[in-house]
N, C-alpha and C positions, 0 to 999 in steps of 0.2 A: 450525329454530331460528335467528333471526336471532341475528348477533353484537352487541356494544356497539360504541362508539364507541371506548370505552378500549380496548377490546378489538383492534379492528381497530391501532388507533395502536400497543399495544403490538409487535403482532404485525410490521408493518411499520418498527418501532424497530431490530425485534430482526433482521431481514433487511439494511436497507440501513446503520446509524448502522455496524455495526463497521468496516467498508469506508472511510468519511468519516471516523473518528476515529482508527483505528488506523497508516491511513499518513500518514508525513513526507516532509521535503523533507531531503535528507541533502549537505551542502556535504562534496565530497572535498577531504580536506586541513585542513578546517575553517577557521581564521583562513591558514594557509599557500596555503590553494587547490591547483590545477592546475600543477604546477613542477617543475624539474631539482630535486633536491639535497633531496629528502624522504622518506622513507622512510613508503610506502604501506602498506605490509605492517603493520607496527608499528601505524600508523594503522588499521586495519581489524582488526584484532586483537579487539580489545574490543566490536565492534560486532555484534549481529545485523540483518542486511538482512531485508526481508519482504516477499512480493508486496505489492503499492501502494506502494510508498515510491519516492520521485525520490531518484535519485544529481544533486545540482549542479556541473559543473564549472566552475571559475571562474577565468581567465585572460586574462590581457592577448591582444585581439585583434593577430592576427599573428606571436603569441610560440609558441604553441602549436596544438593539435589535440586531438581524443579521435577514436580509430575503435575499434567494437566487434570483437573478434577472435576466433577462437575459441583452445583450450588451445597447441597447437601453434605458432600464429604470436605468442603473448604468449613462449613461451619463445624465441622467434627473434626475438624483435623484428621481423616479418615486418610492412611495413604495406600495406595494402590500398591501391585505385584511388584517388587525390585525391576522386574524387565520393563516396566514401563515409565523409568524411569530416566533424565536428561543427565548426564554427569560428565560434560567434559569441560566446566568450567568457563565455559561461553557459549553457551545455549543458545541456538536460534528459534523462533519459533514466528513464522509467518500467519498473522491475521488475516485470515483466507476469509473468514465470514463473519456477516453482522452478531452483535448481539454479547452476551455477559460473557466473560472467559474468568476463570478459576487456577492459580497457580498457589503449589503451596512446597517448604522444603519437606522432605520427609526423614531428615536425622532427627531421631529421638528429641520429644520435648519442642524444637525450631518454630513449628505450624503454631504450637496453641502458645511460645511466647511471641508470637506476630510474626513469624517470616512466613508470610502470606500476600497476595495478590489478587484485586479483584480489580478488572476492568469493564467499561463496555465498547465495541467495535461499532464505530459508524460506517455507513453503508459509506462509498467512493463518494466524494463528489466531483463532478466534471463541472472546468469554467465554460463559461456561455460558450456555443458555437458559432462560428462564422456563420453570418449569413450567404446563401450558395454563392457563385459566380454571374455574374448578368448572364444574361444568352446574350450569345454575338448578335449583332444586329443585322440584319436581309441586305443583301448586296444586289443592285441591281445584276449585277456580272454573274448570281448566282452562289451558292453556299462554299464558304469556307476560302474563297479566293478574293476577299476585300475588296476587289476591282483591281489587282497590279496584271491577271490576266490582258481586261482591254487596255492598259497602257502599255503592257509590252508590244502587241497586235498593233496598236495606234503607231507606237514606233517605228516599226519594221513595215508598215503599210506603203 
């Protein structure tokens, strides 16, 4: 049974579009950005994060940092090696996987007066799918020719 054209298009709609429509680009801080003296927490509060969506971090080059951390060093304000470090002042960073993410700045002092980030990543959600296509219905004339076969044949008879 070959498929339709609609057919195939929907079926590939409904695979790749949720992925392309459903993640964002998410500015931390939003009009505030990357900075001492904001209360992060507050900020993310209200928010659900999702696999595909970018965290933006947005910051005067030289002023700040983002390094990803794990649980432990966000409560210590523990910061990692300088090479591991985001610094161009618009940081992207794709939410590739479920589960807590840890973001903290690492210029002296920033982390432990709150330029910190904790979120958690929900798994993708996909909306309902289509249910399939009918199967074509059995033609007496035999599969996939509707009957315009015998009417052409009826014609020319």
């Amino acid at each position: 049974m070959a498929l339709s054209p609609l057919t195939i298009l929907v079926v590939i709609a409904t695979i790749f579009l949720p992925s392309i429509a459903v993640a964002k680009d998410i500015v931390v801080g939003d009009d505030h950005g990357w900075t001492v003296g904001f209360d992060y927490s507050a900020w993310a509060a209200d928010k659900t994060f999702f696999v595909g969506d970018v965290l933006v971090f947005k910051y005067p080059v030289g002023e700040h940092n983002v390094f990803k951390v794990n649980g432990t060093a966000f409560q210590s304000c523990t910061v990692p090696p300088p090479s591991e470090a985001l610094t161009t002042g618009s940081d992207r960073i794709v939410l590739a996987i479920p589960g807590r993410k840890w973001y903290i700045c690492g210029f002296g002092g920033h982390c432990s007066a709150g330029q910190k980030l904790v979120i958690t990543v929900q798994p993708q959600t996909l909306p309902p799918t289509l249910p399939p296509a009918p199967a074509p219905s059995p033609s007496k004339d035999g599969p996939g020719f509707g009957g315009w076969v015998s009417k052409i044949l009826t014609i020319f008879h």
